[in-house]
Backbone as a printed PyTorch tensor [residue, N CA C, xyz], in Angstrom:
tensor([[[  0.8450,  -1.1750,   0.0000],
         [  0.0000,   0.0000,   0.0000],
         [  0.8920,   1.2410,   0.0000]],

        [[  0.5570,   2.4000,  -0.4180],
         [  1.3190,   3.4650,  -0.7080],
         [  1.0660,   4.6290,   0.1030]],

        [[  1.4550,   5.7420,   0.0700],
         [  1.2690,   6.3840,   0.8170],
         [ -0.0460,   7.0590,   1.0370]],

        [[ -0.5810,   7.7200,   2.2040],
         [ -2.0510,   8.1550,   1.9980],
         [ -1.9050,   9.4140,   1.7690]],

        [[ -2.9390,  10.0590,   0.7650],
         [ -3.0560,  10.9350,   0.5350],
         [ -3.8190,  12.2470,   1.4840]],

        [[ -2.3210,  13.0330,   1.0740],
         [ -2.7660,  14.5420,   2.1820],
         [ -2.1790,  15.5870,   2.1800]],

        [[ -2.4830,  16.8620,   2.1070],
         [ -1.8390,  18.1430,   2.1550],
         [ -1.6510,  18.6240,   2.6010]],

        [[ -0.2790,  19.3550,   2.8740],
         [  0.5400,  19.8440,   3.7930],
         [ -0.1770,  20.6140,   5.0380]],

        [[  0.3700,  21.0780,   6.2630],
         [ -0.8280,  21.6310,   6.9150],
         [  0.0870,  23.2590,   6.8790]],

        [[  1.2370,  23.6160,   6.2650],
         [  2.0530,  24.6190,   5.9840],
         [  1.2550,  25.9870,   5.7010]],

        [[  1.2800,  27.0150,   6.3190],
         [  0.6810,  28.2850,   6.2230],
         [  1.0140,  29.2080,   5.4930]],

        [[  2.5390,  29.0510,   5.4260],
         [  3.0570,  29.9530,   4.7870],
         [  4.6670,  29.3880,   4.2510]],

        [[  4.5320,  30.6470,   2.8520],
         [  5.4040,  30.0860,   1.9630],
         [  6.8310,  29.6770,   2.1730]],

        [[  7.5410,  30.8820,   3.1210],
         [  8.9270,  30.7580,   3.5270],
         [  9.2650,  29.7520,   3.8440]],

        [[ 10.1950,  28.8960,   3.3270],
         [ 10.9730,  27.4820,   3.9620],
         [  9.9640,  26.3060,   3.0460]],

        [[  8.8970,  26.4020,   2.3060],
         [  8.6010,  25.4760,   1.7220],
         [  9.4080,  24.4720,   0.9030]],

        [[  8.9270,  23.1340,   0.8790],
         [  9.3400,  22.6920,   0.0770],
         [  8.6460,  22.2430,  -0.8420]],

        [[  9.0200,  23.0500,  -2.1990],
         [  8.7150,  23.6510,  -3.3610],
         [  9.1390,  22.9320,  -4.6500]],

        [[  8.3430,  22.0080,  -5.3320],
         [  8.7710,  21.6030,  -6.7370],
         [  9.1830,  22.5480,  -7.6080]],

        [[  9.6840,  22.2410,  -8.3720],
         [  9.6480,  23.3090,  -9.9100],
         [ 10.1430,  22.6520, -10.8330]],

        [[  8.8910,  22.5400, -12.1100],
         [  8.8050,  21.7660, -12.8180],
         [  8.9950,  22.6850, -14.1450]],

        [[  9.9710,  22.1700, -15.0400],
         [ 10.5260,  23.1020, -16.5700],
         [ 11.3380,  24.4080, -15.5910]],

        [[ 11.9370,  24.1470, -14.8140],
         [ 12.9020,  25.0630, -14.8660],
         [ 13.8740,  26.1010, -15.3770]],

        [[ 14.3340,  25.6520, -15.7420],
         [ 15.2900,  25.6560, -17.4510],
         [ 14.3130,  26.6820, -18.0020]],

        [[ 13.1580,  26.7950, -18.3410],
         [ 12.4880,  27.7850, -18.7110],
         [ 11.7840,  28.7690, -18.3730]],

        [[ 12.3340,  28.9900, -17.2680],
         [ 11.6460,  30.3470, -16.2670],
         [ 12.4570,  31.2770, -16.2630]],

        [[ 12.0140,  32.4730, -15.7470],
         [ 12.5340,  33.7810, -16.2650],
         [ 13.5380,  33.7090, -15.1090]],

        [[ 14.9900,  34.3730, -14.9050],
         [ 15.6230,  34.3440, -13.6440],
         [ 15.0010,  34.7260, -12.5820]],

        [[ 13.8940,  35.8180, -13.1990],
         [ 13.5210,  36.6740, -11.8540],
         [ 12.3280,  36.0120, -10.9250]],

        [[ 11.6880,  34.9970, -11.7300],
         [ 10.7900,  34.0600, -11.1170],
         [ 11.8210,  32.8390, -10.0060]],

        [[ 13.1560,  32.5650, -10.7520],
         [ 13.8450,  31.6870, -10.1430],
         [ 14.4360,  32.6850,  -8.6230]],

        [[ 14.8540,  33.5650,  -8.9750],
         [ 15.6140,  34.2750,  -7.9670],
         [ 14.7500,  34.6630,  -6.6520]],

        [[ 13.1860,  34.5490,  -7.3500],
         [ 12.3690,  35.3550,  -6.0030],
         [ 11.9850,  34.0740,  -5.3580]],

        [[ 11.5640,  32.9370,  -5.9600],
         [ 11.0610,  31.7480,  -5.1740],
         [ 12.6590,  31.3040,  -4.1750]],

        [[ 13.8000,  31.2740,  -5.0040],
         [ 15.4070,  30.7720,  -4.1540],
         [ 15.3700,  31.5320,  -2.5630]],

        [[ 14.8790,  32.4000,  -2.9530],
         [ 14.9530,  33.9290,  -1.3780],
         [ 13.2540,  33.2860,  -0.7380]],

        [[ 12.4140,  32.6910,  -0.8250],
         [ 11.5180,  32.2800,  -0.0200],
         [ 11.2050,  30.7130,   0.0300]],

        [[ 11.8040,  30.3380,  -0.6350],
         [ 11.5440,  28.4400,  -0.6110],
         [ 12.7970,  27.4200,  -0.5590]],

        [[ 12.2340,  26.3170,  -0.2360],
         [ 13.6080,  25.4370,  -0.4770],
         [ 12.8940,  25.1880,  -2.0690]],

        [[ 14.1880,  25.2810,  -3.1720],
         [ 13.4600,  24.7900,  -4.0740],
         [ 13.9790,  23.8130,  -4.8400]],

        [[ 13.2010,  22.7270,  -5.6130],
         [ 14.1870,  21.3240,  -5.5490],
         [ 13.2890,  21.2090,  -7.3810]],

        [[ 14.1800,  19.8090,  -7.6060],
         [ 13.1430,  19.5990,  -9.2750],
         [ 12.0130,  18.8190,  -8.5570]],

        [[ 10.9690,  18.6310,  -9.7370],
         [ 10.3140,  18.0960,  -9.7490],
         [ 10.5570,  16.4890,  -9.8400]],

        [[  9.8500,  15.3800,  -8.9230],
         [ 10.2800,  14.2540,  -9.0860],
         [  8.6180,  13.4080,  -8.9770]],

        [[  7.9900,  14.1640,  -8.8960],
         [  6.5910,  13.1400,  -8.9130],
         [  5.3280,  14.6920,  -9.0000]],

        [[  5.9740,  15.7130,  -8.7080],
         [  4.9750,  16.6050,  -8.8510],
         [  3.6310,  16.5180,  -8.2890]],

        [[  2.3510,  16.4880,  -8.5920],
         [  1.1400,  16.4700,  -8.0010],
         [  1.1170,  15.4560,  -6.6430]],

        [[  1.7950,  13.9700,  -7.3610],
         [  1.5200,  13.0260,  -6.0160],
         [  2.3030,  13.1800,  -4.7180]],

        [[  3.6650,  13.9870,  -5.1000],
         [  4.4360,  14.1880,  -4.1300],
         [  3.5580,  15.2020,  -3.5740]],

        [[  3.0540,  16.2470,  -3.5500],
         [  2.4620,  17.2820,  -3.4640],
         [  0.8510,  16.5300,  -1.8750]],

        [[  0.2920,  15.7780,  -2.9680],
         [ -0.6470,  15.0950,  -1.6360],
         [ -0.8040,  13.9930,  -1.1550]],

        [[  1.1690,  13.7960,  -1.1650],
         [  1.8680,  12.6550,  -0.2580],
         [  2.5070,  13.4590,   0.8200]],

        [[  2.5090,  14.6800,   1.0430],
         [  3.5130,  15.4740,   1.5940],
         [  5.0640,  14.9020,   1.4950]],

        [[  4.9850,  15.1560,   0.1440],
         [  6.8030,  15.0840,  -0.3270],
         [  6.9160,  16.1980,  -0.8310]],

        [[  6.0000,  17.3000,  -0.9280],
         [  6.6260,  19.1820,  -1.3860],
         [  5.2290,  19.6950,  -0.5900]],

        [[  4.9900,  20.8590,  -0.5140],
         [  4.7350,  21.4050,  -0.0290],
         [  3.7240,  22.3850,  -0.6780]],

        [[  4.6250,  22.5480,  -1.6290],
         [  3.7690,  23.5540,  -3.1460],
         [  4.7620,  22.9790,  -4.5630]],

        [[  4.0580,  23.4950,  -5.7580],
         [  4.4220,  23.0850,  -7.0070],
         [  4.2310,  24.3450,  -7.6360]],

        [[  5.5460,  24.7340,  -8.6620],
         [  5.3800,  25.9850,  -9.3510],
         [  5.6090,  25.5180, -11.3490]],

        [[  4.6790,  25.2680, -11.5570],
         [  4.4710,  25.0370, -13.1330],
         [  4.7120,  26.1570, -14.1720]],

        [[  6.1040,  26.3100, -14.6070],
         [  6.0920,  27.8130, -15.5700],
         [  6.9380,  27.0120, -16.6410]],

        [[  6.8420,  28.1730, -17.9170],
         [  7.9610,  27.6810, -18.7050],
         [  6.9600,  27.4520, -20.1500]],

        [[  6.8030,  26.3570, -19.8770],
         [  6.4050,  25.4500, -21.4770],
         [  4.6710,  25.9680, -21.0940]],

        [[  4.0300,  26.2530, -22.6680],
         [  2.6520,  26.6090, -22.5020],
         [  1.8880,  25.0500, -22.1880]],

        [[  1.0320,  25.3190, -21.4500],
         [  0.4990,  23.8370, -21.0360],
         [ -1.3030,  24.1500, -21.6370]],

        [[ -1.8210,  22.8710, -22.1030],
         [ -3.2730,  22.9300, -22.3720],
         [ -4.2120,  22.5760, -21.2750]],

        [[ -5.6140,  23.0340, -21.0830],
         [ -6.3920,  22.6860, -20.0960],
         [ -6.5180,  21.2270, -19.5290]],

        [[ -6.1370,  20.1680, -20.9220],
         [ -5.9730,  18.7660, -20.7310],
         [ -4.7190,  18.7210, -19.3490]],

        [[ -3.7530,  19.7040, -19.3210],
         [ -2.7300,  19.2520, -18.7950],
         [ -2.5910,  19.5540, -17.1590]],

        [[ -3.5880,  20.5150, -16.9140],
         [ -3.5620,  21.3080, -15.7550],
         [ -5.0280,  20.6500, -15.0440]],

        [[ -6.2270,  20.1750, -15.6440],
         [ -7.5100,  20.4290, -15.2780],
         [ -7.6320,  19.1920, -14.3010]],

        [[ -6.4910,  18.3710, -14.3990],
         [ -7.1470,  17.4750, -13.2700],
         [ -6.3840,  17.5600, -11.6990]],

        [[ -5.2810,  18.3730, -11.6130],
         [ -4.8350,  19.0080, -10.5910],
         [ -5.9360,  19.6900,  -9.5300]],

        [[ -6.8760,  20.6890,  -9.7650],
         [ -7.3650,  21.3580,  -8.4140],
         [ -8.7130,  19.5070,  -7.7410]],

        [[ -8.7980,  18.9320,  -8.7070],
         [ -9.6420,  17.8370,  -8.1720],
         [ -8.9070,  16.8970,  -7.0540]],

        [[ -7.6530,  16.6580,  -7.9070],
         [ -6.5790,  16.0200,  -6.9220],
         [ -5.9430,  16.1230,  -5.3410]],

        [[ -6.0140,  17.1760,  -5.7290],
         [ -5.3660,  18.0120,  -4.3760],
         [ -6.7360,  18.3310,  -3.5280]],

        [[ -7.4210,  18.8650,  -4.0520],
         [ -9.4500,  18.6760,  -3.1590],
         [ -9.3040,  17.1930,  -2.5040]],

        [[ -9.4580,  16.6020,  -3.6230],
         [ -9.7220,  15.6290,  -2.7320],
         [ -8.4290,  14.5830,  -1.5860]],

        [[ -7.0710,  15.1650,  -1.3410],
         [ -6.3200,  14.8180,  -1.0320],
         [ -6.5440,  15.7600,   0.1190]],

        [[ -7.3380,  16.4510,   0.6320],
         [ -7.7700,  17.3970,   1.8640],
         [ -7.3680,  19.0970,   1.7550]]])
């Protein structure tokens, strides 16, 4: 059995631990402001790490993404608490 699903109980952003997924394609100034408020690491499972509490938050920039790609995220995380 795997881990149960659940979201962080974290209030605030400072010290998060923070995915970031397409890196490589973010503007410095997006990289430089999240480095000064988060721990920030790659992405290694993204959403499930997210409501496994293996990150904390997820920052998706870079590559244009379609509604297919994003739309099943706010259900996920709802229902992960």
């Amino acid at each position: 059995m795997g881990p149960s699903a659940r979201v962080t109980e974290r209030t605030r952003i400072r010290g998060a631990r923070t995915q970031a997924l397409n890196p490589a394609r973010w503007p410095e100034e997006l990289l430089t402001a999240l480095h000064r408020q988060v721990f920030l690491m790659a992405s290694m499972g993204c959403i499930v790490d997210l409501v496994t509490g293996g990150a904390d938050a997820v920052v998706i920039a870079g590559l244009p993404m379609g509604y297919e790609d994003v739309s099943p995220m706010p259900v996920i995380v709802t229902e992960a608490g």
